[in-house]
N, C-alpha and C positions, 0 to 999 in steps of 0.2 A: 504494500500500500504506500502510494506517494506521500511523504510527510511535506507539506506547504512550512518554508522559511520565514518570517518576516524579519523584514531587514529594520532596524532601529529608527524611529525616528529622527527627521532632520532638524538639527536646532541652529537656530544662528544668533544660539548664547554664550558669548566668549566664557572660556573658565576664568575665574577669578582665585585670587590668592587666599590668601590667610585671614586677611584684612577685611575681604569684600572688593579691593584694589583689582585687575587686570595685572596679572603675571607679564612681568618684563620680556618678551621674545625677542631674541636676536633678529638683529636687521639683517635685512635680505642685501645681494649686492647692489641690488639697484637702489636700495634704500640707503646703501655706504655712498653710493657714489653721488644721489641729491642730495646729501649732508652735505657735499663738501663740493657741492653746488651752490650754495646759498653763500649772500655779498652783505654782511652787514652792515650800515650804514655808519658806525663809526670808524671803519677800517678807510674807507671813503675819502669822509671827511680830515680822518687825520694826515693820510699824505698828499692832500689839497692843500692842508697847513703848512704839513715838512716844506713841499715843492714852493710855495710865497716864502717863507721865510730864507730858502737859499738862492730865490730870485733878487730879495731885498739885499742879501748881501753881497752879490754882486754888481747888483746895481750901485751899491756904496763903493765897491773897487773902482768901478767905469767912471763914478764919478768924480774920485778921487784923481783916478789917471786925467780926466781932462780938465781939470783945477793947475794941477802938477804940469802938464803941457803948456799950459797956457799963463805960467809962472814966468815975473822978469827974469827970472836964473838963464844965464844962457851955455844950461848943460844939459841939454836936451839933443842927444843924438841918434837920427834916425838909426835901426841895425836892419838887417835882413833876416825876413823871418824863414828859417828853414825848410827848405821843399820836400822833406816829409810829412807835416802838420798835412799836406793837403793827401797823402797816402792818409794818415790817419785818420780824417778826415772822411774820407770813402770807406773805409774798416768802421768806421763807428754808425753811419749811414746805413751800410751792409748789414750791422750787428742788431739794428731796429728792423729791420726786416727778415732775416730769422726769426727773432723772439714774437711778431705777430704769425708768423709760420707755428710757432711753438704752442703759441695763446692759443688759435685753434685748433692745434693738434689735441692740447691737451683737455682742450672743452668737448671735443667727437670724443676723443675717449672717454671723461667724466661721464657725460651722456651715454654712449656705449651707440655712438652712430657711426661708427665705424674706424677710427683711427686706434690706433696699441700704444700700448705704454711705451717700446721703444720707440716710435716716432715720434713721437710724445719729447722721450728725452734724450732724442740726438738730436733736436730743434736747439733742445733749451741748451745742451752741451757745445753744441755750435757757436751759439750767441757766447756764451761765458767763455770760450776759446779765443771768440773776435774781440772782446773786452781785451781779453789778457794782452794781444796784438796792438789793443789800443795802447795801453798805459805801458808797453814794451816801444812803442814808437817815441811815447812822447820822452820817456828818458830816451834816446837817441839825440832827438831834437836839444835836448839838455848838454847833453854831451858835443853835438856838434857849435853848440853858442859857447862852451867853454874851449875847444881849439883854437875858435876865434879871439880867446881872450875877454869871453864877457862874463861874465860874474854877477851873481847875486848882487853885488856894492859895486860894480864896476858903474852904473850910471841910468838916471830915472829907468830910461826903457829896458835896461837888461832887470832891471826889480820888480816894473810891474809884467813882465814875460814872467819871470819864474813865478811870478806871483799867481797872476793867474790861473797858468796852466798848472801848476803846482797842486793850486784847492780844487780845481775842477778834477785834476787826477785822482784827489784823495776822495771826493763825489761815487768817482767813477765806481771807485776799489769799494765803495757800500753800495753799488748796485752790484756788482759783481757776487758781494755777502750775499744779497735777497736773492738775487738767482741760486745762488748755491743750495740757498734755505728752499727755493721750489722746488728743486732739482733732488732734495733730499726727502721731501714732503712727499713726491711724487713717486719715487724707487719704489717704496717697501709694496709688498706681494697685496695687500690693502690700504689704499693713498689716504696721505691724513692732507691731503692738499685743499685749502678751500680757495673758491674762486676769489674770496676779497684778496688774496694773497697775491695770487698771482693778476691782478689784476692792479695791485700797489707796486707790483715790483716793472709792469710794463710799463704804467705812465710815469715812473720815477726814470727808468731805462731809456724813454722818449724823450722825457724832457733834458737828460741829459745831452741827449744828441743836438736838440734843436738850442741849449745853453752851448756849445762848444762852436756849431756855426756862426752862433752870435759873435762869440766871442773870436773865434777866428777872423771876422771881420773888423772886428774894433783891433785886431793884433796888426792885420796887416794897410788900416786905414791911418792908425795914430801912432805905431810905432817904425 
């Protein structure tokens, strides 16, 4: 004789804990990966603040240097500015276009629309490579203004040259840090990367490039 089964009732009452609470279940990957999808608005706002406050300071140097120009002293000598600045120049240009290569490699893969982790971070390793290139040029340039005998103290323009390129170098070497910090965020086998992150560390990365043509131009208009 056929014995009839019935199959359990279907309920769609989550179990609950001990408490009456909903039991903590591990997130799924797709739920790792919009975690670390979300941009919260103070990450935002704060390197909108960092990026005005290292504008204002250089705007304080530019205006420094053309006060100091335009000073009766007449020890104001033009130098030549060295024709790697403009190689460096094109490597750092280069190095913003990688890291938006990067930006949405690493966004298809957060999403999971189709790019992988290592293209993801042979973007970003790219970029952090043509950085190194950069700050690897610009001592060159340092080196080639001291064969010529120019020096730190040797006279206004050779002061504000190191000066300059000097602090924007030292800019550079903390975007370099923040990518390193994406690039570390993003490795592990499940990514602790959140998009506010890498998304501070490309308009910081940006801005850098578009503070260096500026300032490439004030290098080779007033010195």
């Amino acid at each position: 004789m056929a014995t009839a089964i019935h199959e359990p009732p279907i309920t769609t009452e989550r179990p609950t804990g001990g408490n009456g609470s909903p039991p903590a279940f591990p997130p799924h990957e797709e739920s790792l990966r919009s975690v670390g999808d979300r941009s919260p608005e103070p990450a935002r706002t704060g390197i909108w603040i960092a990026l005005a406050a290292i504008a204002m300071s250089f705007a304080a140097f530019i205006s420094a240097l053309i006060v100091r120009q335009g000073s009766p002293a007449n020890d104001w000598q033009h130098i030549a500015i060295p024709g790697v600045l403009y190689f460096n120049t094109a490597i750092l240009i280069l190095s913003s276009l990688t890291l938006e290569v990067a930006r949405r490699q690493t966004a298809s893969f957060i999403r999971a629309q189709g790019a992988t982790r290592n293209q993801a971070l042979a973007w970003l390793v790219a970029t952090l490579g043509l950085g190194l290139f950069f700050v690897a040029g610009q001592y060159v340039a340092w080196l080639q203004l001291r064969s010529e005998g120019l020096y730190l103290a040797t006279n206004p323009n050779s002061s504000f040259f190191y000066l300059l390129t000097a602090v924007h170098a030292i800019h550079v070497l903390g975007g370099l840090g923040g990518l390193a910090r994406v690039i570390r965020r993003l490795a592990p086998a499940t990514p602790i990367l959140r998009k506010s992150t890498m998304d501070a560390t490309s308009y910081y990365w940006h801005f850098m490039g578009i503070l260096w043509i500026y300032l490439l131009f004030i290098l080779v208009l007033k010195l």
